[in-house]
VOLO-730392 format. One record per residue: x, y, z of N, C-alpha, C in turn. Coordinates in steps of 0.2 Angstrom, whole numbers, padded with zeros to 4 digits, always signed. Each point is the difference from the previous one (the first is absolute). Layout:
BEGIN
XYZXYZXYZ;...
END
This chain:
BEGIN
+0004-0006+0000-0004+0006+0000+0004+0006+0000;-0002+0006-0004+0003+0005-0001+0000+0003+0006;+0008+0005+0003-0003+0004+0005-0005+0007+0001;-0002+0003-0009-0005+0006+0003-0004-0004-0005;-0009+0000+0003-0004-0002-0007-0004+0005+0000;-0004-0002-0005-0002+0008-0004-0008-0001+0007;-0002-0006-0001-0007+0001+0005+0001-0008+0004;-0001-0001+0007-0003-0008+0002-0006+0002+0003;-0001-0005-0001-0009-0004+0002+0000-0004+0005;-0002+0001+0005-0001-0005+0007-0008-0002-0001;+0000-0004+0001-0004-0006-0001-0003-0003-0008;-0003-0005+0000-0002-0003-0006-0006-0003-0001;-0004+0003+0001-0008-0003+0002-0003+0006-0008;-0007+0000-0001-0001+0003-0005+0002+0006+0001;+0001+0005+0003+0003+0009+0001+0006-0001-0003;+0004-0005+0002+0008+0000-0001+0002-0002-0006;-0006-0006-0001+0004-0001-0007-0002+0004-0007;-0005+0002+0001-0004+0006-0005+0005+0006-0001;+0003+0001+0008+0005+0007+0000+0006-0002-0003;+0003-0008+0001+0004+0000-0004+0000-0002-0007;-0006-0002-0004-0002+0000-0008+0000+0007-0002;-0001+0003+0003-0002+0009-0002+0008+0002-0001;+0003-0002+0005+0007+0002+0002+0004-0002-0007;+0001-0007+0002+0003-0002-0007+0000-0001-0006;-0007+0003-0003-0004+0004-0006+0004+0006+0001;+0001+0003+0004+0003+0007-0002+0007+0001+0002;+0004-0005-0001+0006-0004-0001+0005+0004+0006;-0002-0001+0007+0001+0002+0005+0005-0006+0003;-0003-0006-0003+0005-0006+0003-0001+0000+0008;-0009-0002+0002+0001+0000+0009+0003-0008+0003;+0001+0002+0006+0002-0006+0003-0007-0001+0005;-0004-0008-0001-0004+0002+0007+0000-0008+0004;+0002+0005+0005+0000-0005+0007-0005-0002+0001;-0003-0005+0002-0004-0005+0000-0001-0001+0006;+0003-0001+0004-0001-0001+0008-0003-0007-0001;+0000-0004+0008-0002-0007+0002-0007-0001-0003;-0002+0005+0001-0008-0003-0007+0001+0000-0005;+0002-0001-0002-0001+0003-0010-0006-0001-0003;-0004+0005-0001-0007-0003-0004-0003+0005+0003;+0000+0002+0005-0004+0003+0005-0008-0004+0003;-0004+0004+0001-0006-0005+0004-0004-0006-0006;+0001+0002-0006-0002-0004-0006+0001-0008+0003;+0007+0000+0001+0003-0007+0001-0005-0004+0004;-0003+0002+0005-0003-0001+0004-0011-0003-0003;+0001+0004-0007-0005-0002-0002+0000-0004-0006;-0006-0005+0000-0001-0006-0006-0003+0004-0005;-0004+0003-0001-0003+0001-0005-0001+0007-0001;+0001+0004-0005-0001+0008-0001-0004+0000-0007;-0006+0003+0003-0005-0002-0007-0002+0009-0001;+0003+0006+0004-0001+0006-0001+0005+0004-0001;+0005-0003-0004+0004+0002-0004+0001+0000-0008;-0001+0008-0002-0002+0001-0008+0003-0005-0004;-0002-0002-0006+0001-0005-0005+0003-0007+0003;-0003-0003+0003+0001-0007+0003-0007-0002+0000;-0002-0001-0005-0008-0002+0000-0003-0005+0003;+0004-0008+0000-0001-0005+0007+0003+0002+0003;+0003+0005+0004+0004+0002+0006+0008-0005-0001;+0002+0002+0005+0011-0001+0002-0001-0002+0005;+0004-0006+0001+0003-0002+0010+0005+0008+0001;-0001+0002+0006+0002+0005+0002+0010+0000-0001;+0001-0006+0001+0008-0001-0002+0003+0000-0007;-0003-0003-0005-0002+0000-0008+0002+0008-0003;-0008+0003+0005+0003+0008-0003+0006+0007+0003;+0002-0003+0006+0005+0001+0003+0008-0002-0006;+0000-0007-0002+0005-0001-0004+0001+0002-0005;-0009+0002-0005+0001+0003-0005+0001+0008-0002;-0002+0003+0007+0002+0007+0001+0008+0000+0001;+0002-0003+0004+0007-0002+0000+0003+0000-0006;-0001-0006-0005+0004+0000-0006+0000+0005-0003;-0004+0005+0000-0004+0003-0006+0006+0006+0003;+0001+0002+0007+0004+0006+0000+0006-0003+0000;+0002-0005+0000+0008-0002-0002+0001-0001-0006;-0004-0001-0004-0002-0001-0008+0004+0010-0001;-0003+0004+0001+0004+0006-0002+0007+0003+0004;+0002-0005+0003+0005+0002+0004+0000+0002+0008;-0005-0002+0004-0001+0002+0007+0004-0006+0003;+0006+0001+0005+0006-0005+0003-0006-0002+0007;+0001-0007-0001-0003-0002+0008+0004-0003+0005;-0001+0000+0006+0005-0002+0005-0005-0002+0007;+0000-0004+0003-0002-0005+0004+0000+0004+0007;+0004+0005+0001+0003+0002+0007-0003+0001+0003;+0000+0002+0007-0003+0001+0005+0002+0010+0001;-0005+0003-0001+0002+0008+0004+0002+0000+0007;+0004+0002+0002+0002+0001+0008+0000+0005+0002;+0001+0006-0005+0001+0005+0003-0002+0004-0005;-0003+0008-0001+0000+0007-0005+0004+0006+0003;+0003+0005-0007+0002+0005+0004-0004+0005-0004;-0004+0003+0001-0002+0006-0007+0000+0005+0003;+0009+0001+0003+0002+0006+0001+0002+0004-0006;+0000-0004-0006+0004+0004-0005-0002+0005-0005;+0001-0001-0006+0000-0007-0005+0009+0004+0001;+0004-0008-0004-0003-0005+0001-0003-0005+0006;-0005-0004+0000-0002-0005+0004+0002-0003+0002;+0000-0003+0006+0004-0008+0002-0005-0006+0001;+0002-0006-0005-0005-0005+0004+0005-0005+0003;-0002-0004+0004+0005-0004+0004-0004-0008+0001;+0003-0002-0006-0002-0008-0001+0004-0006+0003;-0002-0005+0001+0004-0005+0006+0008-0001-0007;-0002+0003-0005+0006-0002-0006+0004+0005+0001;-0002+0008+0004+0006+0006-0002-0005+0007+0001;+0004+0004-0001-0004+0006-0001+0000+0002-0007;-0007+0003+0000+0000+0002-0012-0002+0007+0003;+0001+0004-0003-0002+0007-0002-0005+0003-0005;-0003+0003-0001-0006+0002-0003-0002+0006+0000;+0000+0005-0008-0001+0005-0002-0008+0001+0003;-0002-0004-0002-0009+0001+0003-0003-0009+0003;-0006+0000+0005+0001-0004+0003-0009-0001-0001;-0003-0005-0001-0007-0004-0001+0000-0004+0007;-0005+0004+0003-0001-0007+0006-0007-0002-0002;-0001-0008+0000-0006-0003-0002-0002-0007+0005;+0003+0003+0007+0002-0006+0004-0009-0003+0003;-0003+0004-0002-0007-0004+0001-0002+0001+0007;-0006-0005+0003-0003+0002+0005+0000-0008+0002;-0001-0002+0008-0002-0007+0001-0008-0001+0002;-0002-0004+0000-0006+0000+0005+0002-0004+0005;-0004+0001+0004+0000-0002+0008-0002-0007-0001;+0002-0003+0002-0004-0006+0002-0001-0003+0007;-0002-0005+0003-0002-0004+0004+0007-0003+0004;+0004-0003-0005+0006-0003+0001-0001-0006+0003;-0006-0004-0005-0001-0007+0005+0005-0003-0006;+0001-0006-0001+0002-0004-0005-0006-0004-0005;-0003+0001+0003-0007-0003-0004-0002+0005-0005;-0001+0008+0001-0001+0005-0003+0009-0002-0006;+0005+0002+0000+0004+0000-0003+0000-0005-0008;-0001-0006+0004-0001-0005-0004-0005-0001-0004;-0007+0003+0000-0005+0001-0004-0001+0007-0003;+0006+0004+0002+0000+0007-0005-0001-0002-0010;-0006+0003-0001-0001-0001-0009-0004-0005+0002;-0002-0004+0002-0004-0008+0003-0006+0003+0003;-0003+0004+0001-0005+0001+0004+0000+0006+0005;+0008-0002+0000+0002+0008+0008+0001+0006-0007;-0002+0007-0001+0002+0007-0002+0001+0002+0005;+0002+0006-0004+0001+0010+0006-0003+0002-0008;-0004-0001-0004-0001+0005-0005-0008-0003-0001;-0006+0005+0000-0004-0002-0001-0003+0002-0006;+0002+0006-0003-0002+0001-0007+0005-0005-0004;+0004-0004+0000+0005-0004-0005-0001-0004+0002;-0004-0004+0006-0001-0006+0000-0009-0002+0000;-0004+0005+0002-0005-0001+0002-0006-0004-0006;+0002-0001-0006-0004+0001-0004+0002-0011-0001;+0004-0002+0002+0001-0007+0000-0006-0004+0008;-0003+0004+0002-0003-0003+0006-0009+0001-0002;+0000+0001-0005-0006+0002-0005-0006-0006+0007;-0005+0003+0004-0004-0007+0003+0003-0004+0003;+0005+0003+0005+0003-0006+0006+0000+0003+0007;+0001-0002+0003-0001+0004+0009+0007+0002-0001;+0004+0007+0003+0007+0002+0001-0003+0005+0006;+0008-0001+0003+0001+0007+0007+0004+0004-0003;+0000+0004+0006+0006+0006-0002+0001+0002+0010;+0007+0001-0003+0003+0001+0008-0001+0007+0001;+0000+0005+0005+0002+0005+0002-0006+0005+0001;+0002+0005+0003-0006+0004+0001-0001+0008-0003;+0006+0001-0002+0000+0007-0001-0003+0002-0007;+0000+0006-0005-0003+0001-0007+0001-0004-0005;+0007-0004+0001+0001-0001-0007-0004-0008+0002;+0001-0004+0005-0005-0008+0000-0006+0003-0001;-0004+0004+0003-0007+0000-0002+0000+0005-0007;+0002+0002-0004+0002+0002-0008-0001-0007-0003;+0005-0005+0003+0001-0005-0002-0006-0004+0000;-0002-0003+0005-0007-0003+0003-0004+0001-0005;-0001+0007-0001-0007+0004-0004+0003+0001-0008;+0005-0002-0001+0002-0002-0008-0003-0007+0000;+0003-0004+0003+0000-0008-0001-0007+0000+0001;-0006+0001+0003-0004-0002+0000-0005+0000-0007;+0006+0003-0007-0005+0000-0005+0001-0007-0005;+0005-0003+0003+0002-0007-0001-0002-0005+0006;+0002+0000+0005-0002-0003+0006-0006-0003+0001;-0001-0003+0002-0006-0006+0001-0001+0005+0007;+0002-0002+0005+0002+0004+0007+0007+0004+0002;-0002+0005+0003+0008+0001+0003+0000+0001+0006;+0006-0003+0004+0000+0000+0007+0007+0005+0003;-0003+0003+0004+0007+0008+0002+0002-0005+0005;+0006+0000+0002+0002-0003+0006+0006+0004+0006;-0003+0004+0002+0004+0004+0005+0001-0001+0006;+0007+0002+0002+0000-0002+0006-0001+0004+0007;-0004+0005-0003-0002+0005+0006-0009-0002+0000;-0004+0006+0003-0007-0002+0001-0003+0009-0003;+0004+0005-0005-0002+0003-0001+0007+0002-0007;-0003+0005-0005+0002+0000-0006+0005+0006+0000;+0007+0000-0002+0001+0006-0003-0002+0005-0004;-0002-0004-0004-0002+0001-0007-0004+0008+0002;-0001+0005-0004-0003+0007-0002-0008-0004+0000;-0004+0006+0003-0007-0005-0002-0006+0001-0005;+0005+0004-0007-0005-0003-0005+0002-0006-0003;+0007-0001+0003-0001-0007-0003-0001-0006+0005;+0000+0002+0005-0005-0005+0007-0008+0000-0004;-0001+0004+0002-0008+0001-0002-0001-0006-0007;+0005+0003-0007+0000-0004-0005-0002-0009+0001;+0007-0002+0005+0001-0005+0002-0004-0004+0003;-0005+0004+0007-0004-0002+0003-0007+0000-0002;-0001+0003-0007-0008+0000-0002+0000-0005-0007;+0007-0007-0002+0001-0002-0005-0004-0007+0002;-0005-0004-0002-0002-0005+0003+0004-0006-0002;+0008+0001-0004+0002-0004+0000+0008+0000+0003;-0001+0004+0004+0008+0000+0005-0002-0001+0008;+0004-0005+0003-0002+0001+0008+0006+0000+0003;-0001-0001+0007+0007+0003+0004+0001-0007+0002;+0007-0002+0003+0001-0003+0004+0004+0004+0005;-0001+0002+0006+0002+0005+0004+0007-0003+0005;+0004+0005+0002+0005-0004+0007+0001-0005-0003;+0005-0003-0006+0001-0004-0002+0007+0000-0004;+0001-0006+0004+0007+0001-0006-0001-0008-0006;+0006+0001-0006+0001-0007-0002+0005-0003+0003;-0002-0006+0001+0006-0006+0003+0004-0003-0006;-0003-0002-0005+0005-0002-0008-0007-0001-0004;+0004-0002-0007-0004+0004-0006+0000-0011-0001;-0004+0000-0002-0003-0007-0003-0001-0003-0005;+0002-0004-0003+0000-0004-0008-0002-0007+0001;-0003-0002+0003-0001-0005-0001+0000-0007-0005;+0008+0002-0001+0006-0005-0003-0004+0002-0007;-0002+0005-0002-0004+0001-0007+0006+0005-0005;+0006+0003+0006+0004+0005-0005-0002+0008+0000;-0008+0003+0004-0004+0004-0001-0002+0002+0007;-0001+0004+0002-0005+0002+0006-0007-0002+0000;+0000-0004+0004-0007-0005+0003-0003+0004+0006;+0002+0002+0003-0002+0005+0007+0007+0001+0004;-0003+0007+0007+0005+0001+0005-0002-0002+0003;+0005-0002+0008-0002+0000+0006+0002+0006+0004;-0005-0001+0003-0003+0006+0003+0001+0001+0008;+0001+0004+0005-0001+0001+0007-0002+0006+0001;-0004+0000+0006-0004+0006+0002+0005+0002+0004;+0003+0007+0001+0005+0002+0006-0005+0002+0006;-0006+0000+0000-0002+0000+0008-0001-0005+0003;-0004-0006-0004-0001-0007+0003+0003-0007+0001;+0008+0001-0007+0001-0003-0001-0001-0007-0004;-0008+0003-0003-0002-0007-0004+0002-0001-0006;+0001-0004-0003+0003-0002-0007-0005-0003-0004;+0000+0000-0009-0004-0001-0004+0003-0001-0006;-0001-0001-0005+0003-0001-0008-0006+0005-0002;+0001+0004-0004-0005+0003-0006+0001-0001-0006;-0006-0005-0003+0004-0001-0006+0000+0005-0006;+0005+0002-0004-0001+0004-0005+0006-0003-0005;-0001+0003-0006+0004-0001-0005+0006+0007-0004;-0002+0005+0005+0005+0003+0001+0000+0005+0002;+0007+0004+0003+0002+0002+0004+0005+0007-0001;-0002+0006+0001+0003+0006-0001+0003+0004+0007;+0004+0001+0001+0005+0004+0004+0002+0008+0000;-0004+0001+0004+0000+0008-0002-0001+0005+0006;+0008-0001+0003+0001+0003+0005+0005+0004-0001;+0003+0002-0008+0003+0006+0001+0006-0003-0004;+0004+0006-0003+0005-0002-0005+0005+0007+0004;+0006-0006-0001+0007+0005+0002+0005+0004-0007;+0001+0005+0001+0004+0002-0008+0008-0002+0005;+0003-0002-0007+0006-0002+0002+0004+0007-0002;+0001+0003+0008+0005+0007-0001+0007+0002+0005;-0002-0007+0003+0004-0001+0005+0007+0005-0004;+0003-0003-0004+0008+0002-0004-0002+0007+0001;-0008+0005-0001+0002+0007-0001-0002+0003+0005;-0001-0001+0005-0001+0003+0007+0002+0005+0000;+0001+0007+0002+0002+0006+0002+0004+0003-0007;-0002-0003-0006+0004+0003-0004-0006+0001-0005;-0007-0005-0002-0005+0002-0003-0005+0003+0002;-0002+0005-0001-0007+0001+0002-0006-0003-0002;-0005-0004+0005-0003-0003+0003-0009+0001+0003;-0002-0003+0000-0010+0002+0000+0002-0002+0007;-0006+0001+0004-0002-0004+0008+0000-0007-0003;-0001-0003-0004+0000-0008-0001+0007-0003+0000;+0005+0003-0002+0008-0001-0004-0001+0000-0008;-0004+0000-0002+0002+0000-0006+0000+0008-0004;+0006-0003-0005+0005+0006-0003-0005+0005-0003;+0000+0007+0001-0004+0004-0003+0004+0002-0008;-0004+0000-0002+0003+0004-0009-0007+0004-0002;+0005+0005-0006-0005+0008-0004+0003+0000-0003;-0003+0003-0006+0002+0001-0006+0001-0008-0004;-0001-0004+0000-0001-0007+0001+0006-0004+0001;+0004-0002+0000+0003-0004+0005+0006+0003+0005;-0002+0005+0001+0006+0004+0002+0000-0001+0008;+0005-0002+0005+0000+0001+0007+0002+0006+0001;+0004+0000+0006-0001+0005+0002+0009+0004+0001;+0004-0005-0003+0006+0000-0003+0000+0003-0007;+0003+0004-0003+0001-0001-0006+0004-0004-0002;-0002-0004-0008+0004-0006-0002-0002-0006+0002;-0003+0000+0007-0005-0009+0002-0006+0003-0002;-0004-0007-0002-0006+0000-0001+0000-0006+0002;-0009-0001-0002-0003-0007+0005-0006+0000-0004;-0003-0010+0002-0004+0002-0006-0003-0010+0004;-0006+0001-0002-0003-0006+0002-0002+0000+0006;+0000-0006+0004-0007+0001+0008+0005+0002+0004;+0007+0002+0001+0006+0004+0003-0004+0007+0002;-0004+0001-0004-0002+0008-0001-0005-0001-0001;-0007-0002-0002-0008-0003-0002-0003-0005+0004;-0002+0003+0005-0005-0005+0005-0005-0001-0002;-0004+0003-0003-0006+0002-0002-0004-0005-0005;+0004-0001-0006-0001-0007-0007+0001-0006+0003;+0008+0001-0001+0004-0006+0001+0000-0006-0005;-0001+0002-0007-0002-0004-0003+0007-0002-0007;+0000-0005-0004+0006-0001-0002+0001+0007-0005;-0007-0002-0004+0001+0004-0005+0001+0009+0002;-0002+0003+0005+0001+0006+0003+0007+0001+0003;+0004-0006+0000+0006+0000+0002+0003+0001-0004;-0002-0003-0006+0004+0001-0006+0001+0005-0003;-0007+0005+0001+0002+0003-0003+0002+0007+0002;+0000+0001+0007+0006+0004+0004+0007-0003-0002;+0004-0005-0001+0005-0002+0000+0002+0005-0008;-0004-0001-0006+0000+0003-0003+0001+0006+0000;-0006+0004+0006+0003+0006-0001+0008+0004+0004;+0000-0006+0005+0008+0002+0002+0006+0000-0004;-0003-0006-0004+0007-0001-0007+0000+0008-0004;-0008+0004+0000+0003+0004-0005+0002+0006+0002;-0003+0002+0008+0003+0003+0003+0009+0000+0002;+0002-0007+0000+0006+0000+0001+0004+0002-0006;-0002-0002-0006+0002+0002-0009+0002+0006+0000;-0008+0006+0003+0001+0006+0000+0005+0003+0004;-0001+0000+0007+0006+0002+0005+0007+0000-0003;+0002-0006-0003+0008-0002-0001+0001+0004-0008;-0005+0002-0003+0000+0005-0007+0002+0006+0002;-0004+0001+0006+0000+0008+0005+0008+0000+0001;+0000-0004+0004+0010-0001+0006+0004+0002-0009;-0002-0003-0003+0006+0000-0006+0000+0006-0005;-0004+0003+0000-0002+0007-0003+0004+0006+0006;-0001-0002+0005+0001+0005+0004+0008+0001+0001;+0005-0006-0001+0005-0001+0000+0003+0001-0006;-0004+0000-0005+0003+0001-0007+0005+0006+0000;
END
């Protein structure tokens, strides 16, 4: 790897690799770190049937390696590494990969967002199998089956009250006895005749019934301690997503949630870094919205590096 490159890309999920197709179309030659996920939350999905021109729909990994080839097809370098550290005190930038440090005239963060999960094992191993965190991407496969949704705040009852246009039933399962959630969407939630509560409750593991699938949870009460299975055929997680910013702590500015603010479209709050994807977009979080921010950080970084070279001319 060269020591100054014209732009790098931190992460590879659809923001990242969209910013590096753009990038090396415009013969920028970016390098993008990939980080330990490579693919971004995709990886985690079997089937994406609401992404443009894929008319039977893409396993979520399939379109991840296509978007991949397609930016290394123009010349975008990839590299496995893990980020450890950022400097965007400069330009130039510093990244700090477990391989070395690279430097960088301009810098693409596309490091994504996590969602929260449960962190049982039964939930990890039926992720794409029945367990989501996305209910508009995954909702439309449970067309007429019983599903829950975990969590109590706006975005599970959003969710609850999406899926019940698919759902057969929906069941909220919280573990308090009263909602965060804002109350037009309580009110929403509680006048739906097909969503009910399971109150003061947590999940104990997620259940397959040696089928490969979610068959139901089990369940406890946290006041009585009783237990029970629920059967459902699937199961949505929606207690919140983390933006992965930890690297830019005190150096990018940041919303009350962590996630990176940008204006003027992907501009942080550095000049020369940009950001692009669910790093910065709580609100969609969808592949294709990710894309096409990615896009627009590639063209803003085009432009910036046209600026820096005129100005030095």
């Amino acid at each position: 790897m060269s020591s100054l490159r014209n732009v790098i890309v931190i992460g590879s999920g659809p923001a990242g690799l969209t910013a590096a197709l753009y990038a090396a179309r415009a013969n920028l030659k970016p390098l993008v770190i990939e980080g330990l996920e490579a693919g971004g939350q995709l990886m985690l999905t079997t089937h994406v049937e609401n992404f443009p021109g894929f008319t039977d729909g893409i396993l979520g990994p399939d379109l991840m390696a296509q978007m991949r080839a397609q930016a290394e097809r123009f010349g975008a370098e990839m590299t496995r590494g893990n980020v450890t550290a950022v400097d965007t005190s400069g330009p130039p930038f510093s990244v700090t990969t477990d391989a070395g440090v690279v430097q960088t005239r301009a810098l693409i963060i596309a490091t994504g967002a996590s969602a929260k999960l449960l962190g049982l094992p039964s939930e990890r191993k039926l992720m794409g199998r029945g367990v989501s965190t996305c209910a508009t991407c995954d909702g439309f496969f449970f067309r007429g089956k019983p599903i829950a949704v975990i969590g109590g705040g706006d975005s599970a009852l959003e969710e609850a009250t999406f899926l019940t246009r698919f759902a057969s039933h929906v069941t909220v399962i919280h573990r308090r006895d009263s909602l965060r959630a804002c109350k037009v969407m309580q009110d929403r939630a509680f006048a739906s005749d097909k969503i009910s509560f399971e109150w003061n409750t947590e999940v104990l593991e997620v259940q397959d019934g040696g089928t490969g699938g979610v068959t139901g949870v089990a369940l406890r009460n946290l006041k009585t301690g009783a237990e029970k299975v629920l059967p459902i055929d699937g199961l949505f997680v929606a207690i919140g997503h983390t933006p992965n910013t930890a690297l830019f702590k005190g150096q990018l500015a940041t919303d009350e949630n962590g996630y990176l603010t940008t204006n003027h479209g992907a501009r942080t709050s550095v000049r020369g870094v940009f950001a692009c994807g669910d790093v910065q977009d709580h609100v969609y979080r969808q592949a294709i919205t990710a894309a096409g921010s990615g896009c627009m950080a590639a063209i803003d970084v085009e432009r910036y590096l046209e600026n820096q070279e005129s100005q030095h001319a």
